[in-house]
C-alpha positions in Angstrom: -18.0 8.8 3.3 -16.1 5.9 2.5 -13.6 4.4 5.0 -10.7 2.2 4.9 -12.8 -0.5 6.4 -15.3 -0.8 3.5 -12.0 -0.6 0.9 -10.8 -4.0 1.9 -14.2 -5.3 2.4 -14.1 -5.0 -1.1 -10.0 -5.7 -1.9 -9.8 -8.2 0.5 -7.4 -7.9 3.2 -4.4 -9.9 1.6 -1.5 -9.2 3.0 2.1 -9.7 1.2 5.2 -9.8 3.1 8.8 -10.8 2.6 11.2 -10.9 6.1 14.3 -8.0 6.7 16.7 -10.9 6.4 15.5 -12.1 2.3 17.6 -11.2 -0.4 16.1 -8.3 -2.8 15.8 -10.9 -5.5 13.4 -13.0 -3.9 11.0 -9.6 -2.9 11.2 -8.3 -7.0 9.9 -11.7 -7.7 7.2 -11.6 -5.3 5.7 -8.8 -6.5 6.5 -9.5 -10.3 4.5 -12.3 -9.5 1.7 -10.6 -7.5 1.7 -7.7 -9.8 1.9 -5.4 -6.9 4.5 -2.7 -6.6 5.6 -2.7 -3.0 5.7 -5.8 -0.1 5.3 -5.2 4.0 8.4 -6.0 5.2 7.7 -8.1 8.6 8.8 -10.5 10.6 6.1 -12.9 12.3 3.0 -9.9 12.9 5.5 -7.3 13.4 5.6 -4.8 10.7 9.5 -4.0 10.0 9.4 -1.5 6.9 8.0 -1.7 3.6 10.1 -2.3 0.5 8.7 -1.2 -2.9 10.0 -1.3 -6.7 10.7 2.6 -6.2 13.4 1.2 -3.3 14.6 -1.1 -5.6 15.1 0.8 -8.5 17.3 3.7 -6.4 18.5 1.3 -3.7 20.2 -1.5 -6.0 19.9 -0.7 -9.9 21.3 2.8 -9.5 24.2 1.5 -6.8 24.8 -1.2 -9.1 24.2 -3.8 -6.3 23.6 -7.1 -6.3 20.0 -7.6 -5.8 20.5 -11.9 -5.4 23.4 -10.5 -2.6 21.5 -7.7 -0.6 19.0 -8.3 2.4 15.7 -6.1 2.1 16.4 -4.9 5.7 19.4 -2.7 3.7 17.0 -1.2 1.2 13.3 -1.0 3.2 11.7 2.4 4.1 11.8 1.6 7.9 9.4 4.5 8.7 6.1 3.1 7.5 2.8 5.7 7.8 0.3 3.2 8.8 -3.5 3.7 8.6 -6.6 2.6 10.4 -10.0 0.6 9.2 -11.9 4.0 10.5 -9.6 6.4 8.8 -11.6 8.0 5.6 -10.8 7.9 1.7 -10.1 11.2 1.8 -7.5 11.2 4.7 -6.0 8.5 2.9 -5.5 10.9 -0.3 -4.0 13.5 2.2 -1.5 11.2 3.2 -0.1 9.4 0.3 -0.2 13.2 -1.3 1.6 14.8 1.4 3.6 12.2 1.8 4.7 10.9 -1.8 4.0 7.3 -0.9 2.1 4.9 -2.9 1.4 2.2 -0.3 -0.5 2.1 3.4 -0.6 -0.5 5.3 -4.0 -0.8 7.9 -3.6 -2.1 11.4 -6.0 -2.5 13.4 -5.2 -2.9 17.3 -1.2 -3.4 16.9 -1.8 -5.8 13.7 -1.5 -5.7 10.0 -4.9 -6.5 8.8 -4.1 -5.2 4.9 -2.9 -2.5 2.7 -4.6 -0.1 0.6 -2.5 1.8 -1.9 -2.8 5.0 -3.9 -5.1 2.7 -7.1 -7.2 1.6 -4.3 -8.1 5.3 -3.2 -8.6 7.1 -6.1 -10.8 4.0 -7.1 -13.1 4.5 -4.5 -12.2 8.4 -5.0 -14.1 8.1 -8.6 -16.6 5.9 -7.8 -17.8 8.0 -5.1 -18.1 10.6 -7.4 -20.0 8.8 -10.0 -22.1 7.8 -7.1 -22.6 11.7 -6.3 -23.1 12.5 -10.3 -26.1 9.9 -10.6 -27.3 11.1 -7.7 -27.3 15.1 -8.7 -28.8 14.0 -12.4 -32.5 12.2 -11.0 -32.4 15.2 -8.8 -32.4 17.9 -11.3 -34.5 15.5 -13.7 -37.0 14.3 -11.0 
């Protein structure tokens, strides 16, 4: 069973953060230019919220606010469902299923050591059951 731990062994454990006090602007072109679709909102280690494109879209577009004007504290999910390195795959899916988030970030002892979101999971979901497939075929043809 694959874990969290062996996700960013793979990923990496980058972490991409913007502080509660930025302007929206400057977190839409962070991850335009990451080509990621939601930033840990921290300041220092401490993890604050977590502000996605989802938040932007319904938070400014839709309100007609200013994105250069508003801080990301104003439009951040401050309630972030955080995971551990020995959490499984699996309980992973649960969670961003249950949930309806995209994004998790891992800590590990009180600190943010990564995030894995939903691509990452059903990656590892699908390879896993390739994995299981190759496995099941030199069975039945051995």
């Amino acid at each position: 069973m694959r874990l969290v731990k062996h996700l960013l062994e793979d990923k990496g454990g980058a972490i991409h953060a913007i502080e509660p006090d930025k302007p929206v602007l400057e977190a839409v072109r962070m991850m335009a230019d990451k080509y990621i679709g939601a930033l840990l909102v921290m300041r220092g280690s401490q993890l604050l919220g977590i502000v996605s494109e989802r938040d932007y879209a319904r938070k400014v577009i839709l309100k007609g606010r200013s994105s250069a004007d508003t801080p990301v504290r104003e439009i951040m999910s401050a309630t972030v469902l955080t995971v551990a390195p020995g959490d499984s795959v699996n309980h992973c899916m649960q969670l961003v299923t249950d949930k309806r988030v995209r994004h998790l970030p891992v800590v590990d002892d009180g600190r943010v050591i990564g995030v894995v979101s939903i691509g990452d999971l059903v990656k590892a979901v699908i390879a896993d059951q390739a994995q299981e497939l190759e496995h099941m075929q030199r069975y039945i043809a051995g």
